[in-house]
N, C-alpha and C positions, 0 to 999 in steps of 0.2 A: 504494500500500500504506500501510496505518497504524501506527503502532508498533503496539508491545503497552501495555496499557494497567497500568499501575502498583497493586499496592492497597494502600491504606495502613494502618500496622500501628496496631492497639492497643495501650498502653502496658499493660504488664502489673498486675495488681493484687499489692500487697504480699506478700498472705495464701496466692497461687500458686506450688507450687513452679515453678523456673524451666525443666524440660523439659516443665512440659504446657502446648499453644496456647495464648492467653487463648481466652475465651470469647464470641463474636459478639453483639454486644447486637442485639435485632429490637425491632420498634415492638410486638410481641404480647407481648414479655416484660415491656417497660415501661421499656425503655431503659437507661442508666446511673442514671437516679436509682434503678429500686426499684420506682417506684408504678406500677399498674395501671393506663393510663388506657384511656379507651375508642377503638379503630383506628378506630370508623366515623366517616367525614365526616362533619358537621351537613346537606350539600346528601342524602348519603343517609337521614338521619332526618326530614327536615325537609319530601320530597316532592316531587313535580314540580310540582304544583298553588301557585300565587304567592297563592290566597286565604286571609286569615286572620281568626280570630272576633274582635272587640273585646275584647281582656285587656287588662285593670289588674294590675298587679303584687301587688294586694289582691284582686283577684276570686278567690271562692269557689270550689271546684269538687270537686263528690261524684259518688260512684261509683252509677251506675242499675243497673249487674249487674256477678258476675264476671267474670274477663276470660273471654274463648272463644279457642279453639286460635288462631284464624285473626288474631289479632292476634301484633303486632312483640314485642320482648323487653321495648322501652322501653316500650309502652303496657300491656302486663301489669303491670311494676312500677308506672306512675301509677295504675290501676285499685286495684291492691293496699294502696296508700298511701290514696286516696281514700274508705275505708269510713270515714269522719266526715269534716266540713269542712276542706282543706287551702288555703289562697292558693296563689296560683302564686308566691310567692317564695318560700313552700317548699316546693315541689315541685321549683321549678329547684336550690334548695338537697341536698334530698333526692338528688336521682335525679344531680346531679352535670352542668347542663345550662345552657348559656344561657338566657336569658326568649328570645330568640329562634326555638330549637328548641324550647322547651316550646311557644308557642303554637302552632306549627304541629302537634305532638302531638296537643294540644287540641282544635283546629280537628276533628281529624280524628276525635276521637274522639265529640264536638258532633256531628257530622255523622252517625255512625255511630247515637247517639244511647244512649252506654255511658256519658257521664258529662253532671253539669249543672250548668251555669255560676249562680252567683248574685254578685247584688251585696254586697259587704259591708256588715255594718250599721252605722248611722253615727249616732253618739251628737250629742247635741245639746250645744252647748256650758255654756247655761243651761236649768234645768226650767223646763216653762211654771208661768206663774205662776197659772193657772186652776187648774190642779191644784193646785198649793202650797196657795193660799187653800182649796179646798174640802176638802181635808186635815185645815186647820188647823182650818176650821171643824167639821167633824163631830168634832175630837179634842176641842174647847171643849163639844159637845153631850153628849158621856160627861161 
């Protein structure tokens, strides 16, 4: 036979009078701190599938159509965000996500073929000098 198993109390908050229980904190409520986080695992957002797209923390990524029924709650909201150019750092930013879980998002949504990947554009440190000179020279020819 096994004992009986013990539960251990809660300390009561200040603001409670002291005949009502406290009150059970659950992972849905958002614990004792307050904040809202999200219950589901990163392994249930993230897919069964181990393949992922090439993301840079800077890759581009726009939205090809609304989102449709048949997508996740997470892939609606990237879709939603995605009507102009967002990086995926803020996206992972936005939507409250590791770079981890976004790419697999991504991956999946790449694949579905609902948004599209671009490279970022990348400034050149110095202007060519070709152009400069022929700049300068047609501004000499006014």
């Amino acid at each position: 036979m096994t004992p009986p198993q013990r539960k251990r109390r809660q300390p009561r908050p200040e603001h409670q009078p002291p005949s009502l229980p406290p009150t059970p904190t659950t992972p849905e409520s958002g614990g004792e701190d307050g904040d809202n986080k999200n219950p589901e695992r990163l392994y249930v957002i993230s897919g069964a599938d181990g393949a992922r797209a090439e993301l840079d923390l800077v890759t581009l990524i726009v939205a090809r159509a609304d989102p449709p029924p048949s997508v996740t709650p997470e892939q609606a909201a990237l879709l939603r965000l995605c009507l102009a150019p967002l990086s995926v750092a803020e996206l992972s930013a936005y939507l409250n996500l590791p770079f981890s879980a976004m790419t697999a998002l991504i991956t999946e949504l790449i694949t579905a073929e609902l948004v599209q990947a671009r490279a970022p554009i990348v400034r050149q440190a110095l202007p060519d000098r070709s152009l400069l000179e022929a700049v300068m020279h047609g501004l000499q020819k006014l």
